[in-house]
N, C-alpha and C positions, 0 to 999 in steps of 0.2 A: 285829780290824778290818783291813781289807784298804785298801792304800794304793791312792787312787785313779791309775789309768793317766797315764802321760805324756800330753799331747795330740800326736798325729803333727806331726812336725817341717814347716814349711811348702816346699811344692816346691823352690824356688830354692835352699833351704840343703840337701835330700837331693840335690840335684842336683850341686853345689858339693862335696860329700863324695864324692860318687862321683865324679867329676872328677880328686879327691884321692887317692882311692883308690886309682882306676885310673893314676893317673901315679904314686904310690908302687909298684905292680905290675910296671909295664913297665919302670922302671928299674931292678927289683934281677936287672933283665937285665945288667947292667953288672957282674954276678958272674964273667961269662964272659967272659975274654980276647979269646976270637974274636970275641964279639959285639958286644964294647965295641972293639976296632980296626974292625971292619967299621963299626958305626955312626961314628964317629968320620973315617972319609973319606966318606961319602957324605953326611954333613952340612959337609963341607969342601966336597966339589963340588957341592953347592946351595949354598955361598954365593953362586954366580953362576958362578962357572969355566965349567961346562960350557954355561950358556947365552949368556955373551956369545964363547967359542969358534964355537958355530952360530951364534948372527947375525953372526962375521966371516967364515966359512965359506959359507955359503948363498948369499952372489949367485955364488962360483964352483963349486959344486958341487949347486947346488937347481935346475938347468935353469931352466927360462923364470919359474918362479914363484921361483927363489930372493931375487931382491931384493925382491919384494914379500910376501914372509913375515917374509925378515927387518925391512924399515920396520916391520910391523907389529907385530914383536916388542919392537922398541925404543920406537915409542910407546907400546904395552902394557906395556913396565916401567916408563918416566917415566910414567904415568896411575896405573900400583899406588902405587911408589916413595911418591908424595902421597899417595894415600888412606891408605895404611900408616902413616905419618907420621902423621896425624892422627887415625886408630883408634888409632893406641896413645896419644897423650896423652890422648886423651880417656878411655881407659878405664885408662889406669896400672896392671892387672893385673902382680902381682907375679909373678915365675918360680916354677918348683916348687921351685929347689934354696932360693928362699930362705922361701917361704912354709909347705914340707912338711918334718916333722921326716925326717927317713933320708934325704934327694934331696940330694943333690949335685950342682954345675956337671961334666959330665966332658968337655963343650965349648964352644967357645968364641960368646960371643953377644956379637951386632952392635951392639945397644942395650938399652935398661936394662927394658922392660917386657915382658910375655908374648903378650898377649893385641892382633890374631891373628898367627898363625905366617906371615912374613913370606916362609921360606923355601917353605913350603906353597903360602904363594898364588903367587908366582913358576913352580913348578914345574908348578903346575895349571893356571896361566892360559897360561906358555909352552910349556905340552904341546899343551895344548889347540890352539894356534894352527897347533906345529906337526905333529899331526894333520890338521888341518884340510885344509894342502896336501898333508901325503903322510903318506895313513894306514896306510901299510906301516910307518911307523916307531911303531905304539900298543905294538908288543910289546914294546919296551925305555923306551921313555916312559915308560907307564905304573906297570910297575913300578920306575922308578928315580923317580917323585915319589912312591909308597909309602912305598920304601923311606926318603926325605926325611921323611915324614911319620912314621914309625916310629921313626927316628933323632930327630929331637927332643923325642919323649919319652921313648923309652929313656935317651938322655944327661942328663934331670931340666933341659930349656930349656924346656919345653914342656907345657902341659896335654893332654889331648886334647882338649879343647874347642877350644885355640886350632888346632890343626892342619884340624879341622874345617870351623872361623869362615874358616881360611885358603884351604882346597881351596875352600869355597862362593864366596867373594868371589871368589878367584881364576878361577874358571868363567864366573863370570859377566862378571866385567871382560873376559875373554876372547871370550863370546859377545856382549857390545857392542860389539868393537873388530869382530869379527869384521864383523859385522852392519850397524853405521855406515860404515864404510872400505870 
């Protein structure tokens, strides 16, 4: 007699697994020296470094739009700042280092929940913006809110989901501010 088949696991929980998976994946990138130092400053300089540098930078160095990129980049982080705030209580997703067996912290995190990636949305929403005034700068932008977004799940801070959740919100808080202002 033949045991009858599992019933397929319901979406949300394959989804959640693969989630897990892929965040146990990317972090046993942390095997390699380089890759684990490299990650490890570029999620230092998304902590904000480099972006409250260009908003102090920009009214003298952004010509005629620089003061008015940077206001809108500092309203744009007080607007995330709160939203962020209140997605993460509400949804208290736990980190990978502490939820996934093998993941470990190998950097350091700003608050205690995961989900979304705080530094993601930052990165996406203050690229975006500063794009927006001068799109000569997409080619180091962009790749340096990747590389953010890379970095906190390689380091085991991060889902990829939450990085995601973060680049999405963060675009869009972006093209609202853009858009209202």
């Amino acid at each position: 007699m033949r045991d009858a088949p599992e019933p397929p696991l319901p979406a949300l929980h394959r989804w959640v697994e693969r989630d897990r998976s892929l965040a146990q994946a990317c972090h046993r990138g942390t095997a390699r020296p380089a890759l684990l130092l490299t990650m490890v400053w570029v999620s230092r300089l998304g902590d904000g470094v480099i972006w409250y540098a260009t908003m102090l930078a920009l009214p003298w160095v952004g010509g005629p739009n620089g003061t008015a990129c940077a206001l809108r980049m500092l309203l744009l982080g007080g607007l995330n700042l709160a939203i962020y705030l209140i997605v993460k209580r509400h949804f208290a997703r736990r980190r990978p280092f502490v939820a996934c067996p093998g993941v470990r912290a190998c950097g350091r995190c700003l608050d205690e929940h995961s989900f979304p990636s705080g530094h993601v949305l930052h990165a996406v929403a203050f690229g975006t913006v500063l794009c927006a005034y001068y799109p000569m700068l997409a080619w180091i932008v962009w790749p340096f809110a990747a590389l953010v977004a890379g970095s906190r799940v390689v380091l085991g801070l991060h889902f990829p989901s939450d990085v995601v959740a973060g680049a999405a919100l963060g675009g869009f808080m972006a093209l609202s501010v853009l858009g209202l202002f």
